[in-house]
Every structure is written in C-alpha cells, then in structure tokens.
PAZAPA-4460 file (N, C-alpha, C; in steps of 0.05 Angstrom, whole numbers, plus 32768, in hexadecimal, padded with zeros to 4 digits):
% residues 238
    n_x    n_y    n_z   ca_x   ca_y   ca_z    c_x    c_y    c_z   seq   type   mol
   8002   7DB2   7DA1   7FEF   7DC4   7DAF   7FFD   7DD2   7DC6     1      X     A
   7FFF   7DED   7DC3   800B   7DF8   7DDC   8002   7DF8   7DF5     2      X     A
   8006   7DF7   7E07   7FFA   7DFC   7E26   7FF0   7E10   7E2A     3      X     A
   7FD4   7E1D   7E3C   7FC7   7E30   7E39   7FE0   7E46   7E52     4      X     A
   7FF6   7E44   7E4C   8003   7E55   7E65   8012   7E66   7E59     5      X     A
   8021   7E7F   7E62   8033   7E93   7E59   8044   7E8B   7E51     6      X     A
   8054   7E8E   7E43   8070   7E85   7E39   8087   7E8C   7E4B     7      X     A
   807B   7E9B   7E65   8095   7E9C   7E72   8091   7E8C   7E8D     8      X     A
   807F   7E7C   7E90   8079   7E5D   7EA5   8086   7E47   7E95     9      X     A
   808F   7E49   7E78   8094   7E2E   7E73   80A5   7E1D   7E7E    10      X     A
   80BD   7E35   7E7F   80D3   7E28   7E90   80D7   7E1B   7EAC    11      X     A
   80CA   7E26   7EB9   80C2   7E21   7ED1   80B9   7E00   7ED0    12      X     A
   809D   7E04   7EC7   808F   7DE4   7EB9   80A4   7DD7   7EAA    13      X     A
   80B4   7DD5   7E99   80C7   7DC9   7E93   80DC   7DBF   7EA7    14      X     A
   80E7   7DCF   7EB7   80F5   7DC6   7ECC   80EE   7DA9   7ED9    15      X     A
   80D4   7DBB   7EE9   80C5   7DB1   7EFC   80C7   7D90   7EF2    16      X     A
   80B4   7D8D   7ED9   80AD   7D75   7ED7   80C5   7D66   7EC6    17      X     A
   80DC   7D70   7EBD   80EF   7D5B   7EB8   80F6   7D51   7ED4    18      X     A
   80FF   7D65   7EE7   8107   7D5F   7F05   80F8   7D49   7F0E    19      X     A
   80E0   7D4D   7EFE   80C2   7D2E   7F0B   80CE   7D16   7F00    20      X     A
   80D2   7D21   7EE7   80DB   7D05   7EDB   80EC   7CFA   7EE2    21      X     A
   8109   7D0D   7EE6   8124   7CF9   7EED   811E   7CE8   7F09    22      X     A
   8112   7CFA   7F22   810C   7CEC   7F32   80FC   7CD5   7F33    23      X     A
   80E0   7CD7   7F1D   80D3   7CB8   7F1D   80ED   7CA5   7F11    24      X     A
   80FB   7CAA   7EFB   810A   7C92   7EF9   811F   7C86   7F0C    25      X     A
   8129   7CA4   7F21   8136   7C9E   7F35   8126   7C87   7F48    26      X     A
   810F   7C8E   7F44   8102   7C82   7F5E   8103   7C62   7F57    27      X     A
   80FA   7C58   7F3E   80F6   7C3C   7F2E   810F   7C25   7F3B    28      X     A
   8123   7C38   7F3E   8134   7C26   7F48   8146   7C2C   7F59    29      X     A
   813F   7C3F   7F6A   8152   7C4A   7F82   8134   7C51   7FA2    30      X     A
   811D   7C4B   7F9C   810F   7C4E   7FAE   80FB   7C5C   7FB0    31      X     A
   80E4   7C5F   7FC3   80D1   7C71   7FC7   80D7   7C8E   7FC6    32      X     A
   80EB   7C93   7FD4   80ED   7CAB   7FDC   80F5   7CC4   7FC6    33      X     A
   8104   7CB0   7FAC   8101   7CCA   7F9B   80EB   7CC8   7F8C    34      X     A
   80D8   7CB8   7F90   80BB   7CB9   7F8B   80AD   7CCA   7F96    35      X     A
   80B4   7CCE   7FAB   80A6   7CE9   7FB4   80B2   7D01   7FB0    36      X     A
   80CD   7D01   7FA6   80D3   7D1C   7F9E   80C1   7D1E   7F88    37      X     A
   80C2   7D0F   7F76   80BB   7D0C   7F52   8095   7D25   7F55    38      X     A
   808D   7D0D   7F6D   8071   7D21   7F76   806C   7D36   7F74    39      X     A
   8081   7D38   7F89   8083   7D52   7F96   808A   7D68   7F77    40      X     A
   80A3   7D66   7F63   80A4   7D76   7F4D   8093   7D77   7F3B    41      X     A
   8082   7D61   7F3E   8069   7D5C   7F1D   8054   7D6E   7F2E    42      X     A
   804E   7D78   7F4E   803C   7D86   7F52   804B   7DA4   7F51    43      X     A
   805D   7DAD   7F52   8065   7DC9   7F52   8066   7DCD   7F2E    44      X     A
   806C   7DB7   7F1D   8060   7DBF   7F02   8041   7DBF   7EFF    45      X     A
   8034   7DB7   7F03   8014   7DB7   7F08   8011   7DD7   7F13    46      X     A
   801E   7DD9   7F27   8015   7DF7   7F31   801B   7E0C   7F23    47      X     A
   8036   7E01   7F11   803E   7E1B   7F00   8025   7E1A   7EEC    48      X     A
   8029   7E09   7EDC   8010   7E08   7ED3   7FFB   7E15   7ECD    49      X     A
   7FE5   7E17   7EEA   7FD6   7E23   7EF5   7FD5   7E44   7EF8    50      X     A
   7FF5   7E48   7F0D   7FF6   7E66   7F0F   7FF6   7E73   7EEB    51      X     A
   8010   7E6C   7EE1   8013   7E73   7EBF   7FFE   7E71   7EB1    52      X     A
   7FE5   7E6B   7EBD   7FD1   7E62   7E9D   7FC0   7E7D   7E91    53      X     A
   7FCA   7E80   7E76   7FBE   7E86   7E6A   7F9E   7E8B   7E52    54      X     A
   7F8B   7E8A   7E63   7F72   7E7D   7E5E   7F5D   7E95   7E43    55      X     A
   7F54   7E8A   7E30   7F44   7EA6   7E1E   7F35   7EAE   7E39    56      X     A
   7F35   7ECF   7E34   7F24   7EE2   7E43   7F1A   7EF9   7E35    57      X     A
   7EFD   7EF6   7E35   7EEA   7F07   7E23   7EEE   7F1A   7E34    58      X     A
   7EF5   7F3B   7E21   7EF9   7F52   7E27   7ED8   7F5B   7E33    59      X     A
   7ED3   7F71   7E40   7EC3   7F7E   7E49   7EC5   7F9B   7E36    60      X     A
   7EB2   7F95   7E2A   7EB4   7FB1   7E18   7EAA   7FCE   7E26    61      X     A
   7EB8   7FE2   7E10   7EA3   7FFC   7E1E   7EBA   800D   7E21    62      X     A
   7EC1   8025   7E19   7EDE   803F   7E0D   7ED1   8046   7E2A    63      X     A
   7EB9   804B   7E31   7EBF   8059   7E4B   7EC4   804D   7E6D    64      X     A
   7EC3   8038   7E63   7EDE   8024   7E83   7EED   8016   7E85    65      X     A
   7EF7   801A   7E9D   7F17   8013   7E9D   7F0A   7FFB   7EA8    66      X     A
   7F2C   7FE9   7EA0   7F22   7FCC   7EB8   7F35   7FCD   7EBF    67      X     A
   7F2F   7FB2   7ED0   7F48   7FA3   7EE4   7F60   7F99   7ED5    68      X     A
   7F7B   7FA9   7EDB   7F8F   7FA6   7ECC   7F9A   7F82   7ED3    69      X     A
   7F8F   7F80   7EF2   7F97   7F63   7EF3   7F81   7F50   7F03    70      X     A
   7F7D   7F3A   7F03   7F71   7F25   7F1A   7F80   7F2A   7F39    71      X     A
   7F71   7F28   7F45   7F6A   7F28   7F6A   7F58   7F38   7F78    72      X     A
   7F60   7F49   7F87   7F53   7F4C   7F9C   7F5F   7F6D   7FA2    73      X     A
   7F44   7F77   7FA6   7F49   7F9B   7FA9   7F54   7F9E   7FC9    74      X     A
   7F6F   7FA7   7FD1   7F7A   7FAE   7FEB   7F6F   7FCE   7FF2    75      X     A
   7F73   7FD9   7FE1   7F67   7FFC   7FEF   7F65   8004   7FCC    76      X     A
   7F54   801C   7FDA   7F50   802D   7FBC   7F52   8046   7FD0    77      X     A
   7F6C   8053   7FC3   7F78   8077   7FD4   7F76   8083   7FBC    78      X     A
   7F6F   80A2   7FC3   7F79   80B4   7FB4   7F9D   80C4   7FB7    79      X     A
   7FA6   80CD   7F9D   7FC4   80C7   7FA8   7FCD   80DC   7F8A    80      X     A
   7FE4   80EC   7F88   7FF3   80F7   7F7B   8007   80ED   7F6D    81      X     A
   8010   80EB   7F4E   8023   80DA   7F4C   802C   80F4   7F3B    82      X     A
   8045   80FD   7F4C   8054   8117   7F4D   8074   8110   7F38    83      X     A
   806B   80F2   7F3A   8088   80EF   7F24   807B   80FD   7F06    84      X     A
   8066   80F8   7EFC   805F   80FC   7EE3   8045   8114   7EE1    85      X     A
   8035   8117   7EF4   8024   812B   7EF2   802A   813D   7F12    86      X     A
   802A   8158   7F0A   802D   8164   7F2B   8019   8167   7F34    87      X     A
   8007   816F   7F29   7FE3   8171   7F35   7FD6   815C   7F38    88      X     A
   7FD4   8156   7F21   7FB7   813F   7F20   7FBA   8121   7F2E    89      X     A
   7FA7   811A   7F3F   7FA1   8112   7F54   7F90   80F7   7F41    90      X     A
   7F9D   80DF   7F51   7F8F   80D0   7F43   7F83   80B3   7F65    91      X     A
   7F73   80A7   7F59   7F60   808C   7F66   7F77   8079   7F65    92      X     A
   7F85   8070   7F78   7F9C   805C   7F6C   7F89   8037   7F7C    93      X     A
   7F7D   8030   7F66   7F73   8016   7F74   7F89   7FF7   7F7E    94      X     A
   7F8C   7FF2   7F92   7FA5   7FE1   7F90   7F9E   7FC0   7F96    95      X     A
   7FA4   7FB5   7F81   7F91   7F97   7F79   7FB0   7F84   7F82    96      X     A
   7FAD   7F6F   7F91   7FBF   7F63   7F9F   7FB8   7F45   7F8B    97      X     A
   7FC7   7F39   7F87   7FC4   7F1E   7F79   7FD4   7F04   7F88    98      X     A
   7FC3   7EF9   7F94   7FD1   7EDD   7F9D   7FDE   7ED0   7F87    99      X     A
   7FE4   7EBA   7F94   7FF4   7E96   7F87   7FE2   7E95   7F72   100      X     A
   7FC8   7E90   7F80   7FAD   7E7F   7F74   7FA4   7E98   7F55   101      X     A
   7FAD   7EAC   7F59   7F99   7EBC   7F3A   7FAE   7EBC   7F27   102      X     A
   7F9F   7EC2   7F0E   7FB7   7EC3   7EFA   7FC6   7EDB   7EF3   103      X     A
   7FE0   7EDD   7EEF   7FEC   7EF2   7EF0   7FF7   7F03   7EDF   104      X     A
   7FE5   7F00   7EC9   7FE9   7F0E   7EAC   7FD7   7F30   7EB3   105      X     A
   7FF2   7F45   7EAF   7FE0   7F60   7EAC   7FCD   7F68   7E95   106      X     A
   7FBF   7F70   7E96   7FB3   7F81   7E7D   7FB1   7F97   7E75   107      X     A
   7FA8   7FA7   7E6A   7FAD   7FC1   7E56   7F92   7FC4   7E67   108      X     A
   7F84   7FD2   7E74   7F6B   7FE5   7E81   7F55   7FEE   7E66   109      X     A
   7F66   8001   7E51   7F5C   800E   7E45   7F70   8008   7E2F   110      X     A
   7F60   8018   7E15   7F77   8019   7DF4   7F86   8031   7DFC   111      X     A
   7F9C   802C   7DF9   7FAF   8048   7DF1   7FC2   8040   7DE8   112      X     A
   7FDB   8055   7DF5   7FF5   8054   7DE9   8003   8056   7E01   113      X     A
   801E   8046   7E00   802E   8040   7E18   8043   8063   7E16   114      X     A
   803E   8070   7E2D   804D   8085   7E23   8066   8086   7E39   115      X     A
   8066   8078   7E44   8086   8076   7E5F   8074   805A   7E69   116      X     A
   8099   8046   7E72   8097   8035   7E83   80AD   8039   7EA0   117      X     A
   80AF   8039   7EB0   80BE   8043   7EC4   80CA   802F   7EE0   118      X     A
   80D2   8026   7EDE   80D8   8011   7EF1   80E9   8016   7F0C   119      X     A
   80EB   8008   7F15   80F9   800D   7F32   80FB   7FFA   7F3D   120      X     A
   8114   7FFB   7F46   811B   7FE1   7F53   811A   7FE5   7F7C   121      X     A
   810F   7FC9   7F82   8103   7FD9   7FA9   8107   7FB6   7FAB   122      X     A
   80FF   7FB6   7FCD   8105   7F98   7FD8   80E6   7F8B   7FCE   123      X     A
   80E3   7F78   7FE4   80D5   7F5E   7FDC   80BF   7F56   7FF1   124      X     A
   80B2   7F68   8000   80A8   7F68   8013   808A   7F60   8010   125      X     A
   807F   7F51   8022   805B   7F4B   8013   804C   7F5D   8004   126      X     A
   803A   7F53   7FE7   802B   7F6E   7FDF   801D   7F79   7FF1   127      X     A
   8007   7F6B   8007   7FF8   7F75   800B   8002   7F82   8020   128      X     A
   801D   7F8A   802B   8027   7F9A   8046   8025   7FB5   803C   129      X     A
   801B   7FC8   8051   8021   7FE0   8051   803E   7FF1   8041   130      X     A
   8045   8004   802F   804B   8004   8026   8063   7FF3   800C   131      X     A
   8050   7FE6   8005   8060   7FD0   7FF8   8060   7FDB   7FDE   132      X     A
   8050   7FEB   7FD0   804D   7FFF   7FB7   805D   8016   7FB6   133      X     A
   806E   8016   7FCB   8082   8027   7FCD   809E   801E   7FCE   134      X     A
   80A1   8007   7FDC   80B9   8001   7FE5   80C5   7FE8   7FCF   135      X     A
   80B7   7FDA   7FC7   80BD   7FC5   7FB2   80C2   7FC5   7F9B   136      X     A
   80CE   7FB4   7F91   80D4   7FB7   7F7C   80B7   7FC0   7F65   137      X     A
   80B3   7FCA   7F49   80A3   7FD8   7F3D   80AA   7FDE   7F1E   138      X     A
   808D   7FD7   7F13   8097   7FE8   7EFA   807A   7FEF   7EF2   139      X     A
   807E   800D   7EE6   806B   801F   7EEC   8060   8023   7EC9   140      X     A
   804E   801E   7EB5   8045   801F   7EA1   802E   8037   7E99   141      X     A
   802F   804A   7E8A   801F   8062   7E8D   8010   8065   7E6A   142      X     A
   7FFD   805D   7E6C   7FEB   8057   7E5F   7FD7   8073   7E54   143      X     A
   7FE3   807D   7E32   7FCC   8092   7E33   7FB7   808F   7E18   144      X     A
   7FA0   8099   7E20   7F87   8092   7E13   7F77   80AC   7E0A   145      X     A
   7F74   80AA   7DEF   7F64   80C4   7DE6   7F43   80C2   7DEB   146      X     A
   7F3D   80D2   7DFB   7F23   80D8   7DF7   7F14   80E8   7DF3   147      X     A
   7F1B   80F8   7DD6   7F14   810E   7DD0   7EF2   810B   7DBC   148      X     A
   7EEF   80E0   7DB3   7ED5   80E0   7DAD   7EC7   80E4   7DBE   149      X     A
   7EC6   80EC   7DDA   7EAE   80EE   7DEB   7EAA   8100   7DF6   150      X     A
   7EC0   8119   7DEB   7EBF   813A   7DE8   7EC3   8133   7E0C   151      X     A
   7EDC   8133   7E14   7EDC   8134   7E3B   7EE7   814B   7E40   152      X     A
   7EE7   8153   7E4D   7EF7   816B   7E57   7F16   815B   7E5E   153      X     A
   7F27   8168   7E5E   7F46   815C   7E67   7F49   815E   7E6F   154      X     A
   7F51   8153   7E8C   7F5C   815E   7EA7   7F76   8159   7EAD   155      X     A
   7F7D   814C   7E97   7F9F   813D   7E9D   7FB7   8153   7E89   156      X     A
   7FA5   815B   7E79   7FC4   8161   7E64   7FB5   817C   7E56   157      X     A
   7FC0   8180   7E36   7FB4   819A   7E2B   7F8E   8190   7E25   158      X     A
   7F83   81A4   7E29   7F64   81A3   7E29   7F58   819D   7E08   159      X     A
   7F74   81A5   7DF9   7F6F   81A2   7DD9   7F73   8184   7DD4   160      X     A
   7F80   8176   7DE2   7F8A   8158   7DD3   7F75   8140   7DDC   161      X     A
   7F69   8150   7DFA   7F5B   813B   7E0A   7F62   8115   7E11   162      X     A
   7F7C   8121   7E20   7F88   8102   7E25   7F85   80FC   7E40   163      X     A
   7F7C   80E2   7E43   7F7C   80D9   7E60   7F9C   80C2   7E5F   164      X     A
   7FA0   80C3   7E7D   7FBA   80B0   7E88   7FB1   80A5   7E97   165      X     A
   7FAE   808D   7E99   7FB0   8070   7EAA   7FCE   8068   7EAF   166      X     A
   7FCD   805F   7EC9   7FE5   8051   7ECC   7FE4   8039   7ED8   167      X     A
   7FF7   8027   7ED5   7FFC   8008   7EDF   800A   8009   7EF3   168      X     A
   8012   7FFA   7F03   802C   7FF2   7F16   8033   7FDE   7F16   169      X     A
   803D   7FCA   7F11   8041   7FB0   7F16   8052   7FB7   7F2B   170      X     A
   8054   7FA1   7F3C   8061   7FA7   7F61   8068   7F87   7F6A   171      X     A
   8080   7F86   7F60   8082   7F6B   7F6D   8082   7F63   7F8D   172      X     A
   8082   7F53   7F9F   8077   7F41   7FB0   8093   7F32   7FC5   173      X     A
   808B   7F28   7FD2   809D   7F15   7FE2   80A9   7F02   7FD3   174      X     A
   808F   7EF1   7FC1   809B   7EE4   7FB8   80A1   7EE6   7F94   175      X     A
   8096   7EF7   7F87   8094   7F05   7F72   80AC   7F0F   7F6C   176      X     A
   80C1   7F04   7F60   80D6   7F0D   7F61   80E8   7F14   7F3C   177      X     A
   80C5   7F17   7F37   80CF   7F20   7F12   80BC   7F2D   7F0C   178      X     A
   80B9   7F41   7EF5   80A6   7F4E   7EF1   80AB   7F52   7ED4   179      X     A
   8095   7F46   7EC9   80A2   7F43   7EA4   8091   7F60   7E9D   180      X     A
   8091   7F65   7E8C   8085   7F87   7E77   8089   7F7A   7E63   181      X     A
   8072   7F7C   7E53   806A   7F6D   7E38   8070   7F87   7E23   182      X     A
   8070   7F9E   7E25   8069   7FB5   7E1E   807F   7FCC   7E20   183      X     A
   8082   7FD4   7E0E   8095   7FF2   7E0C   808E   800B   7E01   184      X     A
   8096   801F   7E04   8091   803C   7E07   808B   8041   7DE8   185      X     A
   8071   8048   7DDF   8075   8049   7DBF   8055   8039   7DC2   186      X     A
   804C   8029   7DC5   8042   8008   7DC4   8020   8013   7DC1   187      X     A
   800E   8014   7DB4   7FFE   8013   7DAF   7FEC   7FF9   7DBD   188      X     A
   7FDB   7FF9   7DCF   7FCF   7FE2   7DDF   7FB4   7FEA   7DDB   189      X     A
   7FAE   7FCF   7DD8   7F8B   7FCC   7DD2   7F81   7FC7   7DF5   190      X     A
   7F66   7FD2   7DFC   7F59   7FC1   7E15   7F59   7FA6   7E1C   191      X     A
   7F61   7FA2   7E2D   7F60   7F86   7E39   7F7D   7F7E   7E2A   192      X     A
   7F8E   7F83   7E1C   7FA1   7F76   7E09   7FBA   7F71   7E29   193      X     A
   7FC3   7F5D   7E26   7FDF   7F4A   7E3E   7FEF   7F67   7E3E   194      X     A
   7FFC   7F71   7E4C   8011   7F82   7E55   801F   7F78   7E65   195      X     A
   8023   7F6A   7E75   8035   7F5C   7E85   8030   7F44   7E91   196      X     A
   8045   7F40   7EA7   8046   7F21   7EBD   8056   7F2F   7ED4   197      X     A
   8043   7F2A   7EEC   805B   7F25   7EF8   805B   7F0C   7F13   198      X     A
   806F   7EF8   7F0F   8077   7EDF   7F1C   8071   7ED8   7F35   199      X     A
   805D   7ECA   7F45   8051   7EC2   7F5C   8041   7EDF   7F63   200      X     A
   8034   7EDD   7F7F   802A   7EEA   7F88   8036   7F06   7F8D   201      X     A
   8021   7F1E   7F7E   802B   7F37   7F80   8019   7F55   7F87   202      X     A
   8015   7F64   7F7E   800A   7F7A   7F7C   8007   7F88   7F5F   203      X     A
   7FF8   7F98   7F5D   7FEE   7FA5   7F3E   7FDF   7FB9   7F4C   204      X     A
   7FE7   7FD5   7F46   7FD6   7FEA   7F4A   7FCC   7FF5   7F34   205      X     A
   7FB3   8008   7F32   7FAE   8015   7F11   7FA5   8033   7F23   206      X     A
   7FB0   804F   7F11   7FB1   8065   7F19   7F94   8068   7F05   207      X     A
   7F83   8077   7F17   7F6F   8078   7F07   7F63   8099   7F08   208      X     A
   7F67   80A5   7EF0   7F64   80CB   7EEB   7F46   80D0   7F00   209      X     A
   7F3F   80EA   7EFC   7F30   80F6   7F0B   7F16   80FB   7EFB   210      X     A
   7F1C   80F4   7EEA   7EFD   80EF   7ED1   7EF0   80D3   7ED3   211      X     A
   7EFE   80BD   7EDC   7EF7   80AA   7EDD   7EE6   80AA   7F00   212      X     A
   7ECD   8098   7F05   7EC7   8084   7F18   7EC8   807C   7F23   213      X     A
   7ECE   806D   7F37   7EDE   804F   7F42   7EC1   8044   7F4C   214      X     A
   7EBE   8034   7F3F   7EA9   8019   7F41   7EA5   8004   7F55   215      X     A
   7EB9   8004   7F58   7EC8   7FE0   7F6B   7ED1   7FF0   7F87   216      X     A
   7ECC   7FE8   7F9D   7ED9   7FE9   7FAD   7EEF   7FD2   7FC9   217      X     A
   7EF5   7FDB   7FDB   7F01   7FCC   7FE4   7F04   7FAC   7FEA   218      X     A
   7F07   7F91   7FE8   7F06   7F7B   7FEE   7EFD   7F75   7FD4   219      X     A
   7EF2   7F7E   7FC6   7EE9   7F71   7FA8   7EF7   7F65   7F92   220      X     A
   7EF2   7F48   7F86   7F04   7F3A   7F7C   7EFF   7F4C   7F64   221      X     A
   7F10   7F49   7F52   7F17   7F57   7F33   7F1D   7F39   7F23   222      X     A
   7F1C   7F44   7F07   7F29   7F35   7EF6   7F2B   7F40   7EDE   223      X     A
   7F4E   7F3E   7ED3   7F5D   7F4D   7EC0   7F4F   7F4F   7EA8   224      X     A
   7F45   7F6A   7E97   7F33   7F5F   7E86   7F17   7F65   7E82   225      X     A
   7F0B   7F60   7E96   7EF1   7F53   7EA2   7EE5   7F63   7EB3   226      X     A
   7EE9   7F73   7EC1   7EDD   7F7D   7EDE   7EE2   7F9E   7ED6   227      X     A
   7ECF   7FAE   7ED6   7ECF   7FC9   7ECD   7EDA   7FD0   7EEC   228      X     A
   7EEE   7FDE   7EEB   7EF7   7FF7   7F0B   7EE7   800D   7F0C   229      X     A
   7EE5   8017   7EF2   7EE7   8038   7EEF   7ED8   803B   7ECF   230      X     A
   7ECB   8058   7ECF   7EBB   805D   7EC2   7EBA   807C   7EB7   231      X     A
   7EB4   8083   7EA2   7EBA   80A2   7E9E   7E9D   80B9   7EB2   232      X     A
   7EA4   80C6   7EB9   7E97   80D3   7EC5   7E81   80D7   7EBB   233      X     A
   7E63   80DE   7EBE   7E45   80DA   7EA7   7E4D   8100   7EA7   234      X     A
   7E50   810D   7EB5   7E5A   812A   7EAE   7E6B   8132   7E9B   235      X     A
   7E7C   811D   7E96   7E8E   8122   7E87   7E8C   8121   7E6C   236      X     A
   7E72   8113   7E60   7E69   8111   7E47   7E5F   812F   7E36   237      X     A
   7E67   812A   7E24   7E61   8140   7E11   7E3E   8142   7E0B   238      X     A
***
C-alpha cells in the first residue's frame, strides 16, 4: 500500500526514519540520549509525511473558473503587466503564500495546453516579503485555454482563435529551496490535474486575463483545486 504522499517526500521520510531507527538501536545499548535523537528523527519523518501528503481532491467543476493553483493564504491581489510575454495586456496577478502546515502540490487552474515554461534562478528570501516574486528564485508556467465554446471576445491574442493565457509562478521561499515542474511545453493539462511541488514553505502566484473576475480577496484561505479565484466575465458571454 503506498503512502498517501508525493514521490518526491519519500526520501526525505526514508532518511528521517532509518536515522530513527539506527538511533533507537543506538539508544538500547549506549543510553537515553540517542533515544532522544531517534525522537527527535521519527518526528521530522512524521512531518515529512504531513507536509508531502497527497490526499484525493474532488475537482470543482465549471470551463468558466479558474481556481486556486495552490493551498494557503491570499497576500495581495495587484494589477500588473507581464511584458516578458504580452506587451499590453494587463493582467490580476493574485499572490497565494503557502506555509509549512498546507500542502504543496500545484495545480492546473484551468484545461489547456502548456505553451512556455520559463524559469529563473533569484535568492531565497521569505515568500511573504516584499518583493520576493521578483527577486527569488522562480519558475513561471503559461497555460493556454480555448474558449471559443462560449463565443468570448479575445483580448489576449488573434480575435479568430479566441485563446485565453493563465499563468503560474512557482516562487521559491527561505526555506523552499527546490521547485519540482511536473509539466513541459507541449503538455496538454486537464483542471485541477498536479503540475508541480515546491519544497517547504513558499509562494505561488496565478496571472489572471482581463476577461476573468477575481472573486477572493485579500487574507482569504484557498485550496488547490477547490476554491474558484476568478470567473469569466457575465458580459463576456455570447
């Protein structure tokens, strides 16, 4: 029976709790004290555990909203230009901060197609500090989605194809010092479908177009999956 956790906590939990082990047997006949190491490693596998778990999560249906690309907690919701890939269009960038305590599997927002992943390498500074979505390390996922069943007008690209762009950020952290991408350029993703990890406490931003809503605002917990952000405009319907 596998463990309900990612496959990339195992190791960690493996460590951890052999480390428990050698120390309980250390302890059996050399003293208390590597008894309390043994503790001390059988609870940092427990925590891996915990952070890594992988639990079923019923999608939130519905082609016209986006969700929460990850679990935590909304830091700001700005409007903002992302001039690497679009020169005009102006997007809602919501920026969801994720403690120790949430789980840290990304998700797919919406169905599309992975059309650029972009990374960058920056320091290690707290998510939730002032420019930390700038300065830290990053890898940037751009997500595009046809919605030409709901006859929208296009504000992103040619008016004939009617494609919207979402984008991800994963933003690693202080202590976040890996950032896995499940996903490559080509990749067809269903809603709610795993797109990434990234390792202890971090940041996850989602770029959200000018057709869409924003639902949720500041201090509001999310969950990956589960929690609608954003919504297609009721104008925007055919």
């Amino acid at each position: 029976m596998r463990l309900p956790v990612v496959p990339e906590g195992m190791n960690f939990i493996k460590i951890f709790f052999g480390l428990s082990l050698i120390f309980y047997v250390l302890g059996r006949s050399f003293g208390v004290l590597f008894i309390y190491f043994s503790i001390f490693f059988l609870f940092l596998c427990v925590f891996c555990m915990f952070f890594f778990r992988d639990l079923p999560r019923k999608i939130t249906p519905g082609e016209e909203f986006l969700l929460a690309p990850a679990d935590g907690v909304i830091l700001d919701i700005e409007e903002v230009k992302k001039g690497d890939f679009f020169e005009e269009e102006k997007f809602r960038v919501i920026k969801i901060f994720m403690s120790i305590f949430n789980a840290h599997i990304q998700r797919a927002p919406m169905a599309g197609k992975v059309m650029f992943i972009q990374y960058k390498k920056g320091k290690f500074i707290p998510a939730n500090r002032k420019n930390a979505d700038i300065e830290n390390e990053q890898n940037l996922i751009g997500i595009e989605a046809d919605v030409s069943d709901r006859n929208l007008e296009n504000k992103m690209a040619d008016k004939s194809s009617k494609k919207v762009y979402v984008l991800i950020n994963q933003i690693a952290g202080i202590i976040a010092r890996r950032i896995v991408c499940r996903v490559k350029e080509g990749d067809e993703v269903k809603k709610g479908e795993k797109i990434g990890l990234i390792k202890f406490g971090s940041q996850v931003d989602i770029y959200v177009p000018q057709i869409f809503d924003v639902v949720v605002k500041k201090h509001d917990k999310v969950k990956a999956g589960i929690t609608v952000v954003a919504k297609l405009k009721e104008d925007k319907y055919a």
